[in-house]
C-alpha positions in Angstrom: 117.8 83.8 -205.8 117.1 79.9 -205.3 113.9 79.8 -207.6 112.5 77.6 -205.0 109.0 76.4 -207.0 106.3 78.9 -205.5 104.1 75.9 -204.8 106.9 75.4 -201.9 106.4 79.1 -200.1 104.9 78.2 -197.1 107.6 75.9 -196.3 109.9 79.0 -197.3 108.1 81.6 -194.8 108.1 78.7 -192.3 111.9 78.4 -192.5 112.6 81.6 -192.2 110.2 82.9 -189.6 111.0 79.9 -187.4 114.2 80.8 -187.7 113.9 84.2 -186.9 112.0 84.1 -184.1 113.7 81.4 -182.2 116.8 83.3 -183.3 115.6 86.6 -181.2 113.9 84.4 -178.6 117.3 82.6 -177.8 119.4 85.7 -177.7 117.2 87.0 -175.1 117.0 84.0 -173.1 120.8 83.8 -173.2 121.2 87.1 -172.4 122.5 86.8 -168.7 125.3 84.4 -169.6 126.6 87.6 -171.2 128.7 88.8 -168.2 130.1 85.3 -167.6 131.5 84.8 -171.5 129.6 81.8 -172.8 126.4 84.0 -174.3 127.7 82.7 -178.0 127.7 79.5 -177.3 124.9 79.7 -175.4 122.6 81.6 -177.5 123.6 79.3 -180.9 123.0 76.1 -178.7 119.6 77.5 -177.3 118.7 78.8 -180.9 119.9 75.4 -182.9 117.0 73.3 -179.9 114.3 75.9 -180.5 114.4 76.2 -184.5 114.4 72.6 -184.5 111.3 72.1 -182.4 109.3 75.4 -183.6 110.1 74.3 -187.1 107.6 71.5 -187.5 105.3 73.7 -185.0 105.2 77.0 -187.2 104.8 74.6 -190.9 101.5 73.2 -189.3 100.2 75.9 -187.4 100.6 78.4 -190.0 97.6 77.5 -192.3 95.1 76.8 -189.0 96.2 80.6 -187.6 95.9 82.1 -191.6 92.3 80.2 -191.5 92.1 81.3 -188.2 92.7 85.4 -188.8 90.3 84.7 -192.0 87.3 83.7 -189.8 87.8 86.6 -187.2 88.2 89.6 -190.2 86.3 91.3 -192.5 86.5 92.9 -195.9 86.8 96.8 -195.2 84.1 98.4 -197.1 84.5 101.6 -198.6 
């Protein structure tokens, strides 16, 4: 592995679920340029836009919906 410092993880998870997600959500929204040939380059133009704006929106947005999910839950008790 990278042995990225832990202190750096929620720039990690942001990465990667940024990624992921606009990944999936640009597939699907290329999806009807499939019959027509282009959905490649489609879907990895369409995916490269979204990472790069839901990058910056998933690092800040992260700790308000954690804080967020806190507030609304409860410990389970037993």
């Amino acid at each position: 592995m990278l042995g990225i410092p832990r202190r750096f993880s929620h720039y990690v998870f942001g990465i990667i679920q940024s990624g992921l997600t606009s990944l999936i959500a640009a597939g699907i929204a290329s999806y009807p340029f499939l019959a027509a040939g282009a959905f490649v380059k489609h879907w990895l133009q369409s995916w490269a836009l979204a990472w790069v704006m839901m990058l910056p929106i998933v690092i800040f947005a992260a700790p308000v919906i954690r804080g967020l999910t806190h507030a609304l839950t409860r410990e389970e008790r037993r």
